[in-house]
C-alpha positions, 0 to 999 in steps of 0.5 A: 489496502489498494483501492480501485475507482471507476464509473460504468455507463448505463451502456455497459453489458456488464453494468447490472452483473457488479454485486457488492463483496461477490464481484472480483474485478480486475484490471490488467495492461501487460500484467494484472495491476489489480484484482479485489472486489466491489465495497460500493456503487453510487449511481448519479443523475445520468445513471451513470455508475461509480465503482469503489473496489479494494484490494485482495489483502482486504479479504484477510479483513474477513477472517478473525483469528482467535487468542494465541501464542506463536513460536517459530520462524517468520514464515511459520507464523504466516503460513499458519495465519493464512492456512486458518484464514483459507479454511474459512473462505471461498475459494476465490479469497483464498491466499497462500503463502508466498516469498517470505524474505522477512526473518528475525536475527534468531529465526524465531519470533514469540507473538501472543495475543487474547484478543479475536483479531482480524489476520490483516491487523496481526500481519501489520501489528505483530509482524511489520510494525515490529520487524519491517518490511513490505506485503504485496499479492502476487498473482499466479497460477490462477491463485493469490500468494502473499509475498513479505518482502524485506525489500520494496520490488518495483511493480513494472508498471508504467505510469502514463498520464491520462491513463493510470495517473487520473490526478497530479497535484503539485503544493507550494507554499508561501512559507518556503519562499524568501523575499529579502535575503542579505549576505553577511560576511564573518566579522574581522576581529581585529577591525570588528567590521564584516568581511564583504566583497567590495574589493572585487566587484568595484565596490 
């Protein structure tokens, strides 16, 4: 699930108005790169505020669906997930069916299960641990669509260091390094000595 983390100084209009799981935040350049809600706040010493948020598919964490057996396409099985999941929330959490490129080569999945379990964990367990593919939320017209794609597409956003790329790490390690590396050429079989290359560079 994408996570967001900012801090909010006590100068802020709006450092007061942030209420975990009731505030949606988003954040957006040319397009909106992420909305979710608040999980978490920590205050420090200057008041200062951090924020933790997570991401739209965590509210799929919310709804439990209960025992069931499914037959159908794909498509069928997630529209049923989140017409259930959309019964039982409000509508800001809300998220309706989207692109579904994701099929079986039947077109038709038997999925069961006699536990009570969270719609995210089913999405992850019955459909893409078993048939691949990638989940995104899309946003439009003012709604939440869940995308299943058979392809990763490109979000379009541009990294810019500074910006949106807080943090670059890069690791080495000594394990990989080589301090003495000695060449040896394949044995003649009829002298038993090591072919090398004395002949061409003056010994």
């Amino acid at each position: 699930v994408p996570a967001l983390k900012f801090q909010v100084p006590p100068e802020n209009a709006s450092y007061s108005k942030i209420e975990k799981l009731k505030s949606e935040i988003y954040v957006s350049d040319e397009n909106e790169i992420f909305r979710g809600r608040c999980m978490s706040e920590e205050t420090d010493f200057y008041n200062n505020k951090t924020v933790e948020c997570e991401g739209v598919l965590a509210y799929l964490i919310d709804t439990k669906y209960p025992p069931y057996v499914h037959t159908g396409s794909v498509a069928e099985f997630v529209k049923t997930l989140l017409d259930y999941h959309n019964s039982r929330v409000s509508e800001k959490q809300k998220i309706y069916l989207g692109n579904i490129t994701v099929t079986d080569p039947n077109n038709y999945i038997r999925r069961e299960s006699e536990e009570y379990s969270e719609i995210y964990n089913i999405i992850q367990q019955k459909l893409i641990e078993k048939l691949g593919g990638w989940i995104r939320i899309r946003r439009g017209n003012g709604k939440n669509y869940l995308d299943y794609l058979s392809d990763y597409i490109e979000s379009g956003q541009t990294a810019r260091f500074g910006e949106n790329i807080l943090d670059l790490t890069r690791h080495a390690k000594a394990e990989t390094v080589k301090t003495v590396i000695i060449p040896l050429g394949a044995k003649d079989e009829e002298t038993g000595k090591r072919i090398d290359i004395t002949s061409v560079n003056n010994g």
